[in-house]
C-alpha positions as CSV (number, residue, x, y, z in Angstrom):
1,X,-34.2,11.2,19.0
2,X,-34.1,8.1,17.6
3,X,-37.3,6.3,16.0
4,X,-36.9,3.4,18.5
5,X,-37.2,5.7,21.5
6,X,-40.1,7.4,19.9
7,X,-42.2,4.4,20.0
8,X,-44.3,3.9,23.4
9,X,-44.6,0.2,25.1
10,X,-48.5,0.0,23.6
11,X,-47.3,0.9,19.9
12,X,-44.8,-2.1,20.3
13,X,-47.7,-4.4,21.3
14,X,-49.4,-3.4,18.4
15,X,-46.7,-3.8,16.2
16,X,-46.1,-7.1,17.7
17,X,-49.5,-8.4,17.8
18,X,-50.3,-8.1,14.1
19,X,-46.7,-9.3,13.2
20,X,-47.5,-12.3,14.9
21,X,-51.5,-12.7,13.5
22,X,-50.8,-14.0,10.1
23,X,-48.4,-17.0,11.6
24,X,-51.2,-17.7,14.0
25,X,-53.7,-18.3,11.2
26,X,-51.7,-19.8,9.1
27,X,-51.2,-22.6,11.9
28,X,-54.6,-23.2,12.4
29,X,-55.4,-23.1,8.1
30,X,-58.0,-26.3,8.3
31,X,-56.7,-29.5,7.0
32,X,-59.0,-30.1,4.6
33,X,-57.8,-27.4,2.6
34,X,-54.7,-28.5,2.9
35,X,-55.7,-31.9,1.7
36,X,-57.8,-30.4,-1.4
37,X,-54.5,-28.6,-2.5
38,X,-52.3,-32.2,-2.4
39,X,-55.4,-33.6,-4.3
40,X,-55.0,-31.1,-7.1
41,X,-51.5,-30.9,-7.1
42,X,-51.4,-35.1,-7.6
43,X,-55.0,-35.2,-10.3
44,X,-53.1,-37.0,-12.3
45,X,-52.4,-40.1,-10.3
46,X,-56.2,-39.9,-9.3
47,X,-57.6,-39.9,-13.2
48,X,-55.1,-42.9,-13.2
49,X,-56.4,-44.6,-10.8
50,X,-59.8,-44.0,-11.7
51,X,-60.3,-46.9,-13.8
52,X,-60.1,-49.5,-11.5
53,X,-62.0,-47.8,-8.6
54,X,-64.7,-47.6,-11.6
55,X,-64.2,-51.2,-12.6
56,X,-64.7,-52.3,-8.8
57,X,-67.9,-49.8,-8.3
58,X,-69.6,-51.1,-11.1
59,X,-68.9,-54.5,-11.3
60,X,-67.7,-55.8,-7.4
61,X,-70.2,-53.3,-5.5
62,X,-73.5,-51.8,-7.2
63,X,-74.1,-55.7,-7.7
64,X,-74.1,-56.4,-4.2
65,X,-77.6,-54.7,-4.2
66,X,-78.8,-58.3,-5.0
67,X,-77.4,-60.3,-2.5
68,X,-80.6,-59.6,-0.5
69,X,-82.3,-62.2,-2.6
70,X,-80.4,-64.4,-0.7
71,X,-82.6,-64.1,2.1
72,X,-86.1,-64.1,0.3
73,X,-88.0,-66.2,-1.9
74,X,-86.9,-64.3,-5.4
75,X,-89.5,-64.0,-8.0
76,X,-88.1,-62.3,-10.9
77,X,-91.7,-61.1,-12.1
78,X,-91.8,-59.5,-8.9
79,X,-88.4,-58.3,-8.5
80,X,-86.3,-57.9,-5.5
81,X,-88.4,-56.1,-3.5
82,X,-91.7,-57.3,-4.0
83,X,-90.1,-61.2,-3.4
84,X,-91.2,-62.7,-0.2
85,X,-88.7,-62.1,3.1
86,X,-87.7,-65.9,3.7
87,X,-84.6,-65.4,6.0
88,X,-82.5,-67.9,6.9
89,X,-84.4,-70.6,5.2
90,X,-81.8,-70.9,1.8
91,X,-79.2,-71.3,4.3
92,X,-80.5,-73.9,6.8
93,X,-81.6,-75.6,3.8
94,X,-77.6,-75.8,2.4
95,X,-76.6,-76.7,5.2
96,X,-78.9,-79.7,6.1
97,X,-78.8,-81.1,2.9
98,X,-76.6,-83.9,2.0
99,X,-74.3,-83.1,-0.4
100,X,-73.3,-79.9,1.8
101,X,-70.2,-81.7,3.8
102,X,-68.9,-83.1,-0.1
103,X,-69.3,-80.1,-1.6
104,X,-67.1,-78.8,1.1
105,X,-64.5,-81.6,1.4
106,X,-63.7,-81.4,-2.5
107,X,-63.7,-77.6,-2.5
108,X,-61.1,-77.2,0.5
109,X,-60.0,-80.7,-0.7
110,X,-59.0,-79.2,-4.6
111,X,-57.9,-75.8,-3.0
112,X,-56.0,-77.2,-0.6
113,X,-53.4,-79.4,-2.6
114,X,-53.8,-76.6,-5.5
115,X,-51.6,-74.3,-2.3
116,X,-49.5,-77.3,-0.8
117,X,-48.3,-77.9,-5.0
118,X,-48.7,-74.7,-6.7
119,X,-47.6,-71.8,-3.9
120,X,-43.8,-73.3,-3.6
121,X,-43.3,-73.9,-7.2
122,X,-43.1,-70.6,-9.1
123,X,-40.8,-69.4,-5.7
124,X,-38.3,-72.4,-6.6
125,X,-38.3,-71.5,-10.0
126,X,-37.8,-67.8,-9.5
127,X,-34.7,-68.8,-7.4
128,X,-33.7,-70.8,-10.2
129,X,-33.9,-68.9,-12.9
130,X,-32.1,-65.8,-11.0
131,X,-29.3,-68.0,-11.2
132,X,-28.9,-68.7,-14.1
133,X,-26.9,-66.7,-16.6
134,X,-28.7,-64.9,-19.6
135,X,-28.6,-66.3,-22.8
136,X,-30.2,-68.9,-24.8
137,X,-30.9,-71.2,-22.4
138,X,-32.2,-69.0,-20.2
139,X,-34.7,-67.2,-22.5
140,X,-36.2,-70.4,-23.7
141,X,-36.8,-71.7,-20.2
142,X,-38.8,-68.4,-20.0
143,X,-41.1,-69.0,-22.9
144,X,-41.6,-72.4,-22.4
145,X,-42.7,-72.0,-19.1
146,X,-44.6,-68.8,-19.3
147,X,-46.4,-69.8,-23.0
148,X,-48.9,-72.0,-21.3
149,X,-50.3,-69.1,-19.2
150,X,-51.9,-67.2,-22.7
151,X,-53.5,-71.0,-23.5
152,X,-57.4,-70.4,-22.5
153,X,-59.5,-72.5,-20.3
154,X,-61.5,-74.1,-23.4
155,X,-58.3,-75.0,-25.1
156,X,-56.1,-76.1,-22.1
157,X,-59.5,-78.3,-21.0
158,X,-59.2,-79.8,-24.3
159,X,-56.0,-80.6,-24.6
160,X,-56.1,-82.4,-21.1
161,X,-58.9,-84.6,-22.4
162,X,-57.3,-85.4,-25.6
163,X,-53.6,-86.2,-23.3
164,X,-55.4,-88.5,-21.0
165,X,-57.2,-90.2,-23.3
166,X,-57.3,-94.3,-22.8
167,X,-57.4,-94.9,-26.4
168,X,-55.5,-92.2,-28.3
169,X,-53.8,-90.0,-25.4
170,X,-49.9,-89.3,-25.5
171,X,-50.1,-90.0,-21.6
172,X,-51.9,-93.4,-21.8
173,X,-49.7,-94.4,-25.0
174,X,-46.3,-93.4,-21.9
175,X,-47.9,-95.8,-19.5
176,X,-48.4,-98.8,-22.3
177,X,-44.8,-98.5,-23.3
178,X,-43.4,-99.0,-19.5
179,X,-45.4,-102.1,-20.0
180,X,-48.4,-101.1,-17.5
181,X,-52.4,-101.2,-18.1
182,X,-53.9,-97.5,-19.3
183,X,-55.4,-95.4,-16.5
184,X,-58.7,-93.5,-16.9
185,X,-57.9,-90.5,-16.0
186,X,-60.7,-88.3,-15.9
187,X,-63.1,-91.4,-15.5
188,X,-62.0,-92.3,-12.3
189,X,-62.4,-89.9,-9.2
190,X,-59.6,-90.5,-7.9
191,X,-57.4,-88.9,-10.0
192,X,-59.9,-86.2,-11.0
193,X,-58.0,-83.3,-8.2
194,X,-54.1,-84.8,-9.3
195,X,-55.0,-83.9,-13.1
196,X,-56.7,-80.8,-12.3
197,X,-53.9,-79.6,-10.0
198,X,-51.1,-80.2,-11.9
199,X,-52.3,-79.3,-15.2
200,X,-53.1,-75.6,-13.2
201,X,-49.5,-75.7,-12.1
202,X,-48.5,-76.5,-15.8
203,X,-50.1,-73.3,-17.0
204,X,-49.7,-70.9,-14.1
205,X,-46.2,-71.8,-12.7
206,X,-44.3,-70.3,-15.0
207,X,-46.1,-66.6,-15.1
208,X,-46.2,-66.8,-11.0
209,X,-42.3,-66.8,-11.3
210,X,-42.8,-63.0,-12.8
211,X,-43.6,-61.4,-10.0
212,X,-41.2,-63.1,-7.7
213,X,-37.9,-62.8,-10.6
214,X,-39.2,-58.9,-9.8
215,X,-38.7,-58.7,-6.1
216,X,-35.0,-60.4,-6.9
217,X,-34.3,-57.6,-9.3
218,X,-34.1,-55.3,-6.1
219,X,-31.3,-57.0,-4.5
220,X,-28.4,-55.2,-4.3
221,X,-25.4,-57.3,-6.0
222,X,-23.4,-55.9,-3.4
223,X,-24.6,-58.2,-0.9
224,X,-23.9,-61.3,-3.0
225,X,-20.7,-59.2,-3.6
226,X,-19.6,-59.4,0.1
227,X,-21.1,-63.1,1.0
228,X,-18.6,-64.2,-2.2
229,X,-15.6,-62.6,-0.3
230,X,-16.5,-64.2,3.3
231,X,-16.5,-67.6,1.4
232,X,-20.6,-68.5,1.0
233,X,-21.4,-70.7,-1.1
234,X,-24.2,-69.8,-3.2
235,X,-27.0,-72.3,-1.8
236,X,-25.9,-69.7,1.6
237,X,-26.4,-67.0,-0.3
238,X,-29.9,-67.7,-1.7
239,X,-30.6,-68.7,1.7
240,X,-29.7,-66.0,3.6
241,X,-29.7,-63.2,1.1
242,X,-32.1,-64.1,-2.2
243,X,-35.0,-65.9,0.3
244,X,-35.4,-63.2,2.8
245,X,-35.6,-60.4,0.1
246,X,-38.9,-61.8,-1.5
247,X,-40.6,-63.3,2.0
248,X,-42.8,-60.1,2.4
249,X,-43.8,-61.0,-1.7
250,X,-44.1,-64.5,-0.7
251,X,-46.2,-63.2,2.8
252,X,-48.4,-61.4,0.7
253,X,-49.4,-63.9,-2.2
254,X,-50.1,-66.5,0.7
255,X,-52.9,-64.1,2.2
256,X,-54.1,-63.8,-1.1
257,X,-54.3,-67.5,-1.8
258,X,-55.5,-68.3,1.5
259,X,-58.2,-65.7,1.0
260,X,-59.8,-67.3,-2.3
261,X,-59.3,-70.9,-1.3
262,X,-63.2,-71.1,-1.6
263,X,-63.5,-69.2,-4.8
264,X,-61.7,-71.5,-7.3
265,X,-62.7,-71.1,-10.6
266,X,-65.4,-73.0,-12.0
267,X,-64.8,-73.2,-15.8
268,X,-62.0,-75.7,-16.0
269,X,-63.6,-78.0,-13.9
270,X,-67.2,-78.0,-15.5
271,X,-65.4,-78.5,-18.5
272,X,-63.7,-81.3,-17.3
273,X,-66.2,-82.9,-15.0
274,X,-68.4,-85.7,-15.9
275,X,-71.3,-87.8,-14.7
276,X,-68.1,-90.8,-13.6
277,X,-65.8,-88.3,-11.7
278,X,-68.8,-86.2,-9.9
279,X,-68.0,-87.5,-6.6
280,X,-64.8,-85.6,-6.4
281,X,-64.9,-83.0,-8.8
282,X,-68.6,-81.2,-7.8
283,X,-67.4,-78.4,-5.8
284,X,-69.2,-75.3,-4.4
285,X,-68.9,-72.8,-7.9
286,X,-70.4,-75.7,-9.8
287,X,-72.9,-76.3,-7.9
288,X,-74.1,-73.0,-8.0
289,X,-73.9,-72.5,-11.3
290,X,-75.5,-76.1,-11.9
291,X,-78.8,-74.0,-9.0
292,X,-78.7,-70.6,-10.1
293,X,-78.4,-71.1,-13.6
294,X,-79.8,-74.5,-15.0
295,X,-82.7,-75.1,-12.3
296,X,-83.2,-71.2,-11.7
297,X,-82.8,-71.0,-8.1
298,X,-82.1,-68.1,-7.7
299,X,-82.4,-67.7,-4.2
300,X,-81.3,-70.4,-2.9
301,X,-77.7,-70.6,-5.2
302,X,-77.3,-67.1,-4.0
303,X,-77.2,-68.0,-0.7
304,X,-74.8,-70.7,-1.0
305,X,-72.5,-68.3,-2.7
306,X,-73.2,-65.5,-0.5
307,X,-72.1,-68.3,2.4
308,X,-68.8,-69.0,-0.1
309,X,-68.0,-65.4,0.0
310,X,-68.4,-65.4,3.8
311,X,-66.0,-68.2,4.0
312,X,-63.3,-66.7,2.1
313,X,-63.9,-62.9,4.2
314,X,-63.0,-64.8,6.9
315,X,-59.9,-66.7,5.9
316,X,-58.7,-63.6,4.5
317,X,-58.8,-61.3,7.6
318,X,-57.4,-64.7,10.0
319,X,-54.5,-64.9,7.5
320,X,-54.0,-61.4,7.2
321,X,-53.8,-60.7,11.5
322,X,-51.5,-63.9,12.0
323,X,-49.2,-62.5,9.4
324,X,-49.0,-58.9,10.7
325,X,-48.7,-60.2,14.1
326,X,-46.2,-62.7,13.1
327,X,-44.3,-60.4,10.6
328,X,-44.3,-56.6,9.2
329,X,-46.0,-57.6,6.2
330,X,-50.2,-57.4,5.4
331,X,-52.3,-56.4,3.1
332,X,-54.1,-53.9,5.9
């Protein structure tokens, strides 16, 4: 008899049953575990990644602690929470004062034309660049345009003063020789967001192209290979090959922009502002740096920052859901 016939129809249930147990609990093993395992199986990417989730704990969020003070009367010998609750008092004072609606026309004023100028210009150059063959030529184009971007704020402030100097500037001495009158440049509000624009583009065009010259590494030269053969020229092929391989690049740096139009840098501007060009050139950073730190309001220059911050949250997330409705590309 063979050991098949031996067995009885409850043995085979058995049998069957605990052949089938261990795949049933190994289908319902918990995620998390599951999750812990791919977490120590990747530590290293996560000790390399600590760094900057430190960096942004310490210095982006523990600090927003203090943005209560905002909303109260802060009195440091009392400290935060012993400072009297005010509310929205800092705010409604900001906003019925009556420098609020300049300090907001030459902040969006100076950010804006910083985007229309500077947002194109390192694309252009990219696209340039890409084309060009390696060599000499090509190489120095590189340094000269990327070396102003390791000048600092100080030094790049100071050469700008000592360029558009009436008397002794290089720029001024351009103008006499064409036969016209010298122009005032940092004297005169009117030119106060043209020198501060394009003297950022001077410095920053040139590293911007970077990141762009890296999303044109990834093209395949095949492509350009095949447009040759059907007979495009190469303006086509930039067009239609080159331009559509670094839009989600381009996509992303506008949302990015977009998102810190409010929160331009103060330092190069208080360095080149002045008691003659402080109609156009007080924006919302000086200012509170001119309240919080040289009058001590405390309060009252947090709230108007806090309100800057609010600003540029919301631009951010706008830009953001047009561009994911609009394209596959976001940041979220």
């Amino acid at each position: 008899m063979s050991s098949s016939a031996a067995t009885s129809p409850l043995q085979e249930e058995k049998i069957n049953n605990s052949s089938a147990k261990p795949h049933k609990l190994k289908r319902n093993k918990p995620k998390k575990v599951k999750k812990n395992r791919k977490i120590l199986q990747n530590w290293q990417l996560y000790i390399f990644v600590l760094p900057a989730f430190l960096y942004f704990l310490i210095f982006h969020y523990i600090p927003m602690y203090g943005v209560q003070i905002a909303f109260k009367n802060f009195v440091p010998s009392l400290g935060i929470w012993g400072s009297e609750w005010v509310g929205f008092d800092h705010f409604i004072r900001f906003f019925e004062s009556y420098y609020f609606w300049d300090l907001i026309k030459n902040t969006l004023g100076i950010s804006v034309y910083e985007l229309i100028i500077g947002f194109p210009l390192p694309i252009i150059l990219a696209l340039a660049l890409n084309e060009a063959k390696d060599g000499l030529y090509k190489r120095t184009v590189q340094t000269v345009t990327y070396a102003p971007h390791f000048i600092s704020v100080v030094v790049m402030a100071g050469m700008i003063i000592a360029f558009l100097s009436p008397a002794t500037g290089i720029i001024n001495h351009g103008i006499q020789l064409l036969g016209f009158e010298p122009i005032a440049f940092l004297s005169e509000p009117g030119w106060f967001k043209t020198v501060y624009v394009f003297s950022g583009v001077w410095q920053s065009t040139g590293w911007g192209t970077i990141i762009y010259l890296a999303a044109l590494s990834g093209v395949d030269p095949q492509h350009h290979e095949a447009a040759i053969v059907d007979g495009a020229t190469r303006f086509q092929r930039i067009w239609h090959i080159n331009i559509p391989a670094i839009v989600p690049t381009m996509i992303i740096l506008l949302i990015m922009n977009v998102g810190n139009i409010m929160a331009m840098g103060f330092e190069k501007i208080l360095l080149l502002q002045n008691p003659l060009n402080l109609e156009t050139s007080n924006v919302i950073a000086t200012f509170v740096y001119q309240a919080g730190l040289l009058d001590a309001q405390y309060s009252f220059a947090a709230a108007v920052g806090l309100f800057n911050a609010f600003i540029n949250a919301i631009l951010l997330i706008t830009v953001n859901m047009i561009a994911k409705k609009t394209s596959e590309t976001s940041l979220w």
